[in-house]
C-alpha positions as CSV (number, residue, x, y, z in Angstrom):
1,X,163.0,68.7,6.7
2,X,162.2,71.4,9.2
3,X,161.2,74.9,6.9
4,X,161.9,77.1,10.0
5,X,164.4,79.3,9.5
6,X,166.4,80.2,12.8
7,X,168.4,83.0,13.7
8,X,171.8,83.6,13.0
9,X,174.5,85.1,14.9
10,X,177.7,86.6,14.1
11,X,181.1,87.3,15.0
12,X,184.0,88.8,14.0
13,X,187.6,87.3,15.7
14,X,191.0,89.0,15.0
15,X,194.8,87.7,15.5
16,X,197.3,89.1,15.7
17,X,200.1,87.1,13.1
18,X,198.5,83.9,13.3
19,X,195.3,81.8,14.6
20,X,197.1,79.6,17.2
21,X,196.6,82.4,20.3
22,X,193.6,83.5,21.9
23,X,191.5,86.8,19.8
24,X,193.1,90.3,20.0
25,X,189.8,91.6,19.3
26,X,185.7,89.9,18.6
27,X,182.9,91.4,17.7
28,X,179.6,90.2,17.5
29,X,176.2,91.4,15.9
30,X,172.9,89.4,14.8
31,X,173.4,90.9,11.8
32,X,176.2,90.3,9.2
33,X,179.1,92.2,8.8
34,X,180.6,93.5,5.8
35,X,183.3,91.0,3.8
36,X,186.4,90.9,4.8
37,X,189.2,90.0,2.4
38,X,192.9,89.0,2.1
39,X,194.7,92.4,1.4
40,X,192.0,94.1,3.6
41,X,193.7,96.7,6.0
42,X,191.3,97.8,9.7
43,X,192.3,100.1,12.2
44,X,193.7,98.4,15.3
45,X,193.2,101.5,17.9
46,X,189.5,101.4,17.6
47,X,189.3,97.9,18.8
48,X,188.2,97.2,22.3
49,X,191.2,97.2,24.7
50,X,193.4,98.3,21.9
51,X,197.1,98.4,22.3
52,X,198.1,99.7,19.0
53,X,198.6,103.2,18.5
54,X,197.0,105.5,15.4
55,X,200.2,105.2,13.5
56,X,199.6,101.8,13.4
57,X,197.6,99.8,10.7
58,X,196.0,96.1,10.4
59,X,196.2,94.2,7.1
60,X,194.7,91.2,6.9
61,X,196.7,87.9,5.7
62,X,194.2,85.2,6.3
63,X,190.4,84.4,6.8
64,X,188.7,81.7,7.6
65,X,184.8,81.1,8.5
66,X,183.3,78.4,10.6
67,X,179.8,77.8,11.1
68,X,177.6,75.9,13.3
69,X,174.1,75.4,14.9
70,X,172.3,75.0,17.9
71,X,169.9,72.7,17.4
72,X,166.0,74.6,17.5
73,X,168.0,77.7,18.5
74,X,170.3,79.4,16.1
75,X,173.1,79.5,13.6
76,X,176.3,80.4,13.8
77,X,179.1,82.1,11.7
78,X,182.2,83.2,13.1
79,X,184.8,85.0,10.9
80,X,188.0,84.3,12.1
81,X,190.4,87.1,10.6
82,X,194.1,87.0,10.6
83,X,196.3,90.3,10.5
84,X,200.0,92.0,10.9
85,X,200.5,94.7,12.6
86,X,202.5,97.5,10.9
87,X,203.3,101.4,10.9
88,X,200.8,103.2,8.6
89,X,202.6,104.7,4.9
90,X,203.2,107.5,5.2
């Protein structure tokens, strides 16, 4: 066994209502983002290309994490995040 501990790199995908389409929004960093949970709400209008307006709030319905790695080059986690889309309370 190999003590060398590679790098990891991370990213952060959102959907929009379900995982079956293509990310509304990814992030990516080399180091790890804060957790992310089920009941979670993020603000859609400061994502990149954002179509959702500031009335507008995220809450997140599903997560899921995958990981991989590159063999002699890296590890991988990806944190796949699932939301809905609706009006902020007022």
């Amino acid at each position: 066994m190999n003590d060398r501990r590679l790098p990891i790199q991370y990213r952060v995908e959102v959907y929009v209502d379900s995982f079956d389409n293509n990310p509304d929004a990814s992030f990516e960093s080399n180091m790890p983002f804060p957790a992310i949970c089920v009941g979670d709400t993020m603000e859609p209008s400061t994502w990149p290309n954002a179509e959702h307006s500031r009335s507008k709030v995220a809450k997140v319905i599903a997560v899921r994490h995958l990981l991989w790695e590159i063999e002699n080059s890296h590890i991988g986690h990806s944190l796949s995040v699932c939301v809905k889309i609706d009006n902020k309370p007022k």
